[in-house]
NUPA-192440 format. One record per residue (C-alpha): residue number from 1; x, y, z. Coordinates in pm, 1 decimal, m for minus. Layout:
BEGIN
<site><num>NUM</num><xx>X</xx><yy>Y</yy><zz>Z</zz></site>
...
END
This chain:
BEGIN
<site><num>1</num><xx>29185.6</xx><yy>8139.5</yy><zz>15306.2</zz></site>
<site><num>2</num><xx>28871.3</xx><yy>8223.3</yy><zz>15164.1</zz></site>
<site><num>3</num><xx>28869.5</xx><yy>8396.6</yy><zz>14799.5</zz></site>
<site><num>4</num><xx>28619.5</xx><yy>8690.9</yy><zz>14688.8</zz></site>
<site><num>5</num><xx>28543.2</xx><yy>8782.4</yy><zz>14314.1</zz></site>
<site><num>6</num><xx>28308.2</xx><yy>9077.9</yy><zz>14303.1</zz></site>
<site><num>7</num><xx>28108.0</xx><yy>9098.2</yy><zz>13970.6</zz></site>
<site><num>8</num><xx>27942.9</xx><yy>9461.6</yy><zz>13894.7</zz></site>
<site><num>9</num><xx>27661.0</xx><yy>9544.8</yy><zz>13613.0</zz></site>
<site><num>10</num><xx>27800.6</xx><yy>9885.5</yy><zz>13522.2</zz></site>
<site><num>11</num><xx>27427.1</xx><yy>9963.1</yy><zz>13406.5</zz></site>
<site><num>12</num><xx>27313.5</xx><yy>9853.2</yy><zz>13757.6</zz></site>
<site><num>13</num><xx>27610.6</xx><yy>10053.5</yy><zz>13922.2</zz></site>
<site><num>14</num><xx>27572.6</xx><yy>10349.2</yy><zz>13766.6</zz></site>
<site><num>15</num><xx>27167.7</xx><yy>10366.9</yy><zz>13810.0</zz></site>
<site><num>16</num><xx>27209.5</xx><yy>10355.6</yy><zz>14168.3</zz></site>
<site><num>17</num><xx>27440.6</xx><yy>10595.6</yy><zz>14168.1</zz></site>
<site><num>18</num><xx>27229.8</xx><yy>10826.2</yy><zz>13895.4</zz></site>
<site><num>19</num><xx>26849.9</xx><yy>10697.2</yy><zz>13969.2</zz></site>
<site><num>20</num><xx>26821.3</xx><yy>10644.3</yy><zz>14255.0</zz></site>
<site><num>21</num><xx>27045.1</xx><yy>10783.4</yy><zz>14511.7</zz></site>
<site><num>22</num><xx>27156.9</xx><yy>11072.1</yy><zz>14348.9</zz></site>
<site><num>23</num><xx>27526.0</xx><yy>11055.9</yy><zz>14460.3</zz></site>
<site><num>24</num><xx>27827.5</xx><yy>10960.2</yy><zz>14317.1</zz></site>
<site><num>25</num><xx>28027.0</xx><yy>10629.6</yy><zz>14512.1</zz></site>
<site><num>26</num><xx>28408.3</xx><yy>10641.6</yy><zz>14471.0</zz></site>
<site><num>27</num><xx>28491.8</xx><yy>10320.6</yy><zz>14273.6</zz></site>
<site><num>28</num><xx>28776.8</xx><yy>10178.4</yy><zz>14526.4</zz></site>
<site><num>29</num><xx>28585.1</xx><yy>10248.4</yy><zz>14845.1</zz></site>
<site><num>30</num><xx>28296.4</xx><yy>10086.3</yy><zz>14708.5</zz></site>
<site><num>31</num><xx>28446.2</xx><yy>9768.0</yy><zz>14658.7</zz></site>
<site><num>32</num><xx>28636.1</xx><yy>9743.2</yy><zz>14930.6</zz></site>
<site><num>33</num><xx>28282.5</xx><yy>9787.3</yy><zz>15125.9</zz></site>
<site><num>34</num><xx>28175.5</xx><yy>9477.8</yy><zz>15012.4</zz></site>
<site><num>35</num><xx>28460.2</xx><yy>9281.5</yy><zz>15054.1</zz></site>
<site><num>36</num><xx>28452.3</xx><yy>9406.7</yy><zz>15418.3</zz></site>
<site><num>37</num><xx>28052.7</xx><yy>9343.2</yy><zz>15424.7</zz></site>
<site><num>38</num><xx>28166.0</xx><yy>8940.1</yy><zz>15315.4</zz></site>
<site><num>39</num><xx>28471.4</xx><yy>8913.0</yy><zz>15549.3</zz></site>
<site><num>40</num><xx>28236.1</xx><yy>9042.7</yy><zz>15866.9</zz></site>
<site><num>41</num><xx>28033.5</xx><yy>8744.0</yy><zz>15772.2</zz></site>
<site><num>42</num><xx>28292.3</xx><yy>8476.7</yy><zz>15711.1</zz></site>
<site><num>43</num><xx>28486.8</xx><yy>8288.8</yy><zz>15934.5</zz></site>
<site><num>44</num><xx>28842.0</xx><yy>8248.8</yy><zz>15766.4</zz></site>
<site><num>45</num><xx>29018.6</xx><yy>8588.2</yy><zz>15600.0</zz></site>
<site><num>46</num><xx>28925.5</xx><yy>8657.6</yy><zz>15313.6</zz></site>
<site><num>47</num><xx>29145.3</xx><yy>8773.9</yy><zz>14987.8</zz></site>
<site><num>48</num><xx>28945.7</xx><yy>8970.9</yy><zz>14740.9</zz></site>
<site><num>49</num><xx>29072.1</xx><yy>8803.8</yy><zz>14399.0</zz></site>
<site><num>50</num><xx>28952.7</xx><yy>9043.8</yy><zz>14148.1</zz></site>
<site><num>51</num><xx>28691.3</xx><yy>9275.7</yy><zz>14080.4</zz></site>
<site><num>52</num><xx>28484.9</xx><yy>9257.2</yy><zz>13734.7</zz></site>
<site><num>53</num><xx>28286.0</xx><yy>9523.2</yy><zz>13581.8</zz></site>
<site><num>54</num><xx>28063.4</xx><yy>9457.5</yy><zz>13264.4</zz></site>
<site><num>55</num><xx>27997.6</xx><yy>9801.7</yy><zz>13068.4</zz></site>
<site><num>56</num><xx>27969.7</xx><yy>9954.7</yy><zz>12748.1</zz></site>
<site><num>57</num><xx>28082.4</xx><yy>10269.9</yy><zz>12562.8</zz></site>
<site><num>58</num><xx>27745.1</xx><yy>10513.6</yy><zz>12514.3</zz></site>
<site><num>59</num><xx>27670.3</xx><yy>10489.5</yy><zz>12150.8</zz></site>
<site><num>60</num><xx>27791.4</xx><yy>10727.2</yy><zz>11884.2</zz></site>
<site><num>61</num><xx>27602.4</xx><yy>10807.1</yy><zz>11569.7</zz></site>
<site><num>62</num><xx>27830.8</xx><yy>10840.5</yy><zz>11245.9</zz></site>
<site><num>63</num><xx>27783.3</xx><yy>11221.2</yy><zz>11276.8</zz></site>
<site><num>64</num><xx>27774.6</xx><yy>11253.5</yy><zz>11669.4</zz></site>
<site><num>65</num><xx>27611.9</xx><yy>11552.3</yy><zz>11847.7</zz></site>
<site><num>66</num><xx>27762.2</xx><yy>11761.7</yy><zz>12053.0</zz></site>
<site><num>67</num><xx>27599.7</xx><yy>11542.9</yy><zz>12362.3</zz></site>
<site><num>68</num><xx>27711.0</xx><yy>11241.1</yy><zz>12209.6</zz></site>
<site><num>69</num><xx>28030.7</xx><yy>11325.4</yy><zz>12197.1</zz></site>
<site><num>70</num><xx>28061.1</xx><yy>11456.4</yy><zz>12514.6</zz></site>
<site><num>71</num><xx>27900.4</xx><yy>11170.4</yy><zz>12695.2</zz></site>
<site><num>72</num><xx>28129.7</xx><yy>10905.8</yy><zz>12533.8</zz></site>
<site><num>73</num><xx>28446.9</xx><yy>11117.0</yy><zz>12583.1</zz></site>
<site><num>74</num><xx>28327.3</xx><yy>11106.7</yy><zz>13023.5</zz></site>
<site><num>75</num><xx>28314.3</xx><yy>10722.8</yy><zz>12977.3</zz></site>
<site><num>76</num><xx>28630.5</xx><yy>10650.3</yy><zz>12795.6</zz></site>
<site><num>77</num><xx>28777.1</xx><yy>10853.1</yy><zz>13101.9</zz></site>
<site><num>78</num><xx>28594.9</xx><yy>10654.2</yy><zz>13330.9</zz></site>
<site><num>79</num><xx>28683.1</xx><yy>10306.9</yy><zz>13137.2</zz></site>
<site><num>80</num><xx>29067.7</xx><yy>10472.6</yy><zz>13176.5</zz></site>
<site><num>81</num><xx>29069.8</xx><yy>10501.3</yy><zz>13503.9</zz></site>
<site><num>82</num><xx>28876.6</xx><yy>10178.8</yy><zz>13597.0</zz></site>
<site><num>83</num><xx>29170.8</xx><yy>10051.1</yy><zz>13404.9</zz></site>
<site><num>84</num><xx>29476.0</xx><yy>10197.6</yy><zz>13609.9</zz></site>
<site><num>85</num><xx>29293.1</xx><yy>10052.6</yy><zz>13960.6</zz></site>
<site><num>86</num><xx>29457.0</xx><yy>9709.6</yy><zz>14073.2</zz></site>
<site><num>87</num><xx>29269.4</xx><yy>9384.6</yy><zz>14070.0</zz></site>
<site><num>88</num><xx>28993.8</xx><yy>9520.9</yy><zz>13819.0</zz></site>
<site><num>89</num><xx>28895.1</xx><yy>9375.6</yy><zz>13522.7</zz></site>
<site><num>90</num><xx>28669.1</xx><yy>9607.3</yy><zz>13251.6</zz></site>
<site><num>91</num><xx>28483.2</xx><yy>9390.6</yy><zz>13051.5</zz></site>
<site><num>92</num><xx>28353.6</xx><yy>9544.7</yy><zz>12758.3</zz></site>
<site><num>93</num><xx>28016.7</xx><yy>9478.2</yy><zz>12547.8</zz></site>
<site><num>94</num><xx>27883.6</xx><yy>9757.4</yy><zz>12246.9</zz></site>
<site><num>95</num><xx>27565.0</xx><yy>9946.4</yy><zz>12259.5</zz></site>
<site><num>96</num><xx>27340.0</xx><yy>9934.9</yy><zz>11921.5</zz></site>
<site><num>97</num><xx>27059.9</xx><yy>10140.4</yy><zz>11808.5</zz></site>
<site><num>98</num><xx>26705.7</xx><yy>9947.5</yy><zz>11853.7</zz></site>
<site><num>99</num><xx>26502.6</xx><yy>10154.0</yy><zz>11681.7</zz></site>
<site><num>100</num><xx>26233.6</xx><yy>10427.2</yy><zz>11820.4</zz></site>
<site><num>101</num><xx>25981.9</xx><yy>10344.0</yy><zz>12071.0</zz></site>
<site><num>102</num><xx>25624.2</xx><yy>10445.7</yy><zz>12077.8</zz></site>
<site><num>103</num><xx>25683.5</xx><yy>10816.7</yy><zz>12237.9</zz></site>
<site><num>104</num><xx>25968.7</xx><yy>10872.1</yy><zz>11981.8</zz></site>
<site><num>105</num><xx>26245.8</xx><yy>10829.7</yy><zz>12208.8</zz></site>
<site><num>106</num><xx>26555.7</xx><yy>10606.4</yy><zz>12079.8</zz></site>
<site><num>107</num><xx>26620.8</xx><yy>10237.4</yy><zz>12211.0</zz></site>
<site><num>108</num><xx>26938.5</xx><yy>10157.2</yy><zz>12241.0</zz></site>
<site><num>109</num><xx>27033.4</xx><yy>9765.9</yy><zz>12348.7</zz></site>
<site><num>110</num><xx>27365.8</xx><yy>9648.6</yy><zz>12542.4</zz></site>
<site><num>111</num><xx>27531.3</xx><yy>9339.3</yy><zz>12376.3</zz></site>
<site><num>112</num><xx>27761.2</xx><yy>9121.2</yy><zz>12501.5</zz></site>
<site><num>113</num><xx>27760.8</xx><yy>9228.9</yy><zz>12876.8</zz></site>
<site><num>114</num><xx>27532.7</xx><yy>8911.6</yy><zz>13013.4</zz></site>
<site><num>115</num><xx>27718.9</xx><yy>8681.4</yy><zz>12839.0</zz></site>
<site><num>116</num><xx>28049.7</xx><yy>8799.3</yy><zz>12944.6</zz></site>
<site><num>117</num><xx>27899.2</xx><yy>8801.6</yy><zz>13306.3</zz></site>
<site><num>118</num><xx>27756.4</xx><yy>8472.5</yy><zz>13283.3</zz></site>
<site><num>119</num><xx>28109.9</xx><yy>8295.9</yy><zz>13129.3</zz></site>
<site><num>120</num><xx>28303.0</xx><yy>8439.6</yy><zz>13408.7</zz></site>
<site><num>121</num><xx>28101.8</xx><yy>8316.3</yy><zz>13702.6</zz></site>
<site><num>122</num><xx>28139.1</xx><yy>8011.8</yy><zz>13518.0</zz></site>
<site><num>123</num><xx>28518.1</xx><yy>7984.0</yy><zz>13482.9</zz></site>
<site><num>124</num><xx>28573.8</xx><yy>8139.9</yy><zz>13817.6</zz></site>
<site><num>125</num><xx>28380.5</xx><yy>7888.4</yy><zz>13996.3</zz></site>
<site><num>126</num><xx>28438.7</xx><yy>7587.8</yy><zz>13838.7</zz></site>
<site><num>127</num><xx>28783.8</xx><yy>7602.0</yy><zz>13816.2</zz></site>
<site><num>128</num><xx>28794.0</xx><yy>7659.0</yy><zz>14153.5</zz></site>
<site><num>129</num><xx>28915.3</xx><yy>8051.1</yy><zz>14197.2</zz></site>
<site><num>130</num><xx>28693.1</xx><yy>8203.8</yy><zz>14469.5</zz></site>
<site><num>131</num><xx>28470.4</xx><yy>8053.1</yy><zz>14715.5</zz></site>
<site><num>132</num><xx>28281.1</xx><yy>8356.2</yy><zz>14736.4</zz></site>
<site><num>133</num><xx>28111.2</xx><yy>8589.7</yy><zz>14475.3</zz></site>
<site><num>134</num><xx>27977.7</xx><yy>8893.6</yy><zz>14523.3</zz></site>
<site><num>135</num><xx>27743.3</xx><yy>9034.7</yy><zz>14283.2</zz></site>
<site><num>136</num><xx>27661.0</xx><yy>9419.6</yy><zz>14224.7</zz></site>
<site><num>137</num><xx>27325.1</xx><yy>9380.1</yy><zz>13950.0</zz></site>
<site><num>138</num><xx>26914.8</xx><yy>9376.4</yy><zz>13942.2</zz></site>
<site><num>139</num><xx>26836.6</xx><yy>9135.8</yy><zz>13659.7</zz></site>
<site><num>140</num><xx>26681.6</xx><yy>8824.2</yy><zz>13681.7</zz></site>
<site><num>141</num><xx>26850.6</xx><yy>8657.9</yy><zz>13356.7</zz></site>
<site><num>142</num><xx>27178.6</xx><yy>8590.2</yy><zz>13603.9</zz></site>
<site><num>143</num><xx>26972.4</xx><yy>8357.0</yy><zz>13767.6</zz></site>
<site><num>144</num><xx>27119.2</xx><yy>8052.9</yy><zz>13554.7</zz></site>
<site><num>145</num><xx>27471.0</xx><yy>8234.1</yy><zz>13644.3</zz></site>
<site><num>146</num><xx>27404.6</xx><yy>8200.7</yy><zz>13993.8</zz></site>
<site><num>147</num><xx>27306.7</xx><yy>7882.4</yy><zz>14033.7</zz></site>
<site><num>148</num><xx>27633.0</xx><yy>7724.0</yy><zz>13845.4</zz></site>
<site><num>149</num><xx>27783.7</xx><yy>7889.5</yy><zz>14107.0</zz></site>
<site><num>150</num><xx>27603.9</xx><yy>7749.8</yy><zz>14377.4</zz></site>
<site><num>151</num><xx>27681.6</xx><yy>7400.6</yy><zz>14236.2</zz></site>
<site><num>152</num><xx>28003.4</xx><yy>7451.4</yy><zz>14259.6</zz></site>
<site><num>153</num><xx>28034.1</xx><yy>7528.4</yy><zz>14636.7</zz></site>
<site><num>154</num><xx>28069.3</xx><yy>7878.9</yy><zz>14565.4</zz></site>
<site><num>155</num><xx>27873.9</xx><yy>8145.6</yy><zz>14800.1</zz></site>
<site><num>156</num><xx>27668.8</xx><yy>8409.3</yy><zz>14630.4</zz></site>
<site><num>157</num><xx>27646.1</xx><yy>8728.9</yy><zz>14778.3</zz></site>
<site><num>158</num><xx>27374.4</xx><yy>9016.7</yy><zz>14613.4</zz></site>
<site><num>159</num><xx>27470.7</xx><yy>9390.9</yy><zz>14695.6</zz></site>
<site><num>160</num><xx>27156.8</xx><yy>9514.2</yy><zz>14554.7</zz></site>
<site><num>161</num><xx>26921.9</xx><yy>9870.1</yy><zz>14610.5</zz></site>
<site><num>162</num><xx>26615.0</xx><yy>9921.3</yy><zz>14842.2</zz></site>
<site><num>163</num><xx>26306.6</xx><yy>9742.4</yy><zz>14720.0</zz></site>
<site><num>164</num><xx>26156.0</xx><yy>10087.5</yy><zz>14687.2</zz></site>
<site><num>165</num><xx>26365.8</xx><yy>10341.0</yy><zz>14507.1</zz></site>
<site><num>166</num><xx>26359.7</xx><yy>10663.7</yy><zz>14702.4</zz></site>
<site><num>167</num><xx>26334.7</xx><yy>10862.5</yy><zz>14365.5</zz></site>
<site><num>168</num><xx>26206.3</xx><yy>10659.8</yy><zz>14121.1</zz></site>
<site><num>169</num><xx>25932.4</xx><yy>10447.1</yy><zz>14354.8</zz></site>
<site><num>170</num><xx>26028.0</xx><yy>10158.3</yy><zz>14150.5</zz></site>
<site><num>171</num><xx>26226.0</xx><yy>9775.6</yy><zz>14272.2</zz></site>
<site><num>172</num><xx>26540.8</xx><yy>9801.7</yy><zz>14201.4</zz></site>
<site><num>173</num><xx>26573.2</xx><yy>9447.7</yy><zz>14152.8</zz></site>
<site><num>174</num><xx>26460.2</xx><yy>9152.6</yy><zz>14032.5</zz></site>
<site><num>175</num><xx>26269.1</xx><yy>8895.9</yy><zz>14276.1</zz></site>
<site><num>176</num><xx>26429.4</xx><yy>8600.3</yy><zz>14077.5</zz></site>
<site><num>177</num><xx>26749.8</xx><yy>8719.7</yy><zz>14147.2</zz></site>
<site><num>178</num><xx>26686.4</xx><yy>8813.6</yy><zz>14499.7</zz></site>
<site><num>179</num><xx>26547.5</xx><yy>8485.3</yy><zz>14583.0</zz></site>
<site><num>180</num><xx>26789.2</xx><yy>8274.8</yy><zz>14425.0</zz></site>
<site><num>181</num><xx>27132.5</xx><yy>8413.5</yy><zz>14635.6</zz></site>
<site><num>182</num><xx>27240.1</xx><yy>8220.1</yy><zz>14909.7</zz></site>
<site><num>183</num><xx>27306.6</xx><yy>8590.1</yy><zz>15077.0</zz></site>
<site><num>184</num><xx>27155.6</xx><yy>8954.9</yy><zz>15032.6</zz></site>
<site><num>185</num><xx>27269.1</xx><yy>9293.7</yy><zz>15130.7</zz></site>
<site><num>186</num><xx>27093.7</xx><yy>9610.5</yy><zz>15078.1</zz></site>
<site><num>187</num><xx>27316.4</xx><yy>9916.7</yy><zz>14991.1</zz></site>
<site><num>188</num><xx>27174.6</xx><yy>10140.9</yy><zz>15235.8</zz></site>
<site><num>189</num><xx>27277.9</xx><yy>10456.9</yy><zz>15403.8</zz></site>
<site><num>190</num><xx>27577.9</xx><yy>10322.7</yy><zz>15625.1</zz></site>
<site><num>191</num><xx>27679.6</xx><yy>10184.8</yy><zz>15289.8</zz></site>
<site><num>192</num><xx>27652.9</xx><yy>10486.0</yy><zz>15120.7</zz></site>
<site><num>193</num><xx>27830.9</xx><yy>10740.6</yy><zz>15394.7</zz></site>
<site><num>194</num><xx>28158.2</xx><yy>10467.9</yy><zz>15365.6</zz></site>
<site><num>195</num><xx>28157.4</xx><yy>10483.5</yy><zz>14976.4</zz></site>
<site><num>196</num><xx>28029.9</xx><yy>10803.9</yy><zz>14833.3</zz></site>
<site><num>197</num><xx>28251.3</xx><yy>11034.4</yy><zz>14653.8</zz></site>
<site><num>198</num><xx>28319.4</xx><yy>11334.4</yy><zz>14878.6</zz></site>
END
């Protein structure tokens, strides 16, 4: 039997969602999509080991705002319930203030979340766990990630956006990444009608 572990950039996630389609996917649904995107494309059946999302808490000044406060209280109930769904695995890096950028607008910087990414695709496909990973993310830096994987036997799916987003008229992902997949799959509109939040 054939083994799936799906691996989600909650940043990447939650901008398509936000950006750039402007709906809202319902979390189980969505996964189950892709494992039912892989298994229409492999032979064997196909088990759907566990499901990984990399994320962080919004940040929170010593003296949060109202906003502040109210943002991170909608996440924590989001991590919550992420954490009562079977087979998923909330992987958690920390957000840090960066400093202001040149139109006075904070930067804040996730930490943690590649690397977390980047050891798991590593332990679960050189030990041996999946022979298929499917990847929910836009950035070009799991490129290295991707292509452990590939050495060890492991097929690399990308569930990515349109090239073009329909709002923001930006890629949605990296070319890198894109090109270095053994398979791609745009999250289009049939996608999107099985998996949005009704």
């Amino acid at each position: 039997m054939a083994r799936l572990a799906i691996f989600i950039d909650g940043g990447y996630y939650n901008a398509l969602s936000e950006k750039h389609y402007k709906i809202r996917f319902e979390f189980p649904k969505f996964t189950e999509e892709i494992k039912n995107t892989v298994a229409a494309k492999t032979p064997e059946a196909i088990e759907l080991l566990r499901t990984f999302l990399y994320d962080c808490l919004p940040y929170q000044g010593k003296n949060p705002t109202p906003t502040e406060r109210e943002r991170y209280g909608k996440k924590l109930g989001w991590f919550n319930y992420l954490k009562t769904l079977p087979r998923v695995e909330l992987r958690e890096g920390y957000v840090v203030f960066g400093g202001i950028d040149t139109r006075g607008e904070p930067i804040f910087q996730q930490k943690k979340v590649d690397l977390l990414l980047g050891l798991d695709f590593a332990i679960q496909s050189s030990k041996g766990l999946i022979t298929h990973l499917a990847l929910v993310a836009g950035d070009g830096d799991l490129c290295p990630g991707v292509e452990f994987a590939k050495a060890q036997s492991v097929c690399v799916w990308l569930f990515h956006g349109p090239k073009v987003s329909p709002t923001t008229r930006e890629c949605t992902y990296s070319e890198p990444l894109w090109e270095c997949c053994d398979e791609r799959y745009e999250i289009g509109q049939a996608f999107i009608k099985k998996t949005k939040r009704i």
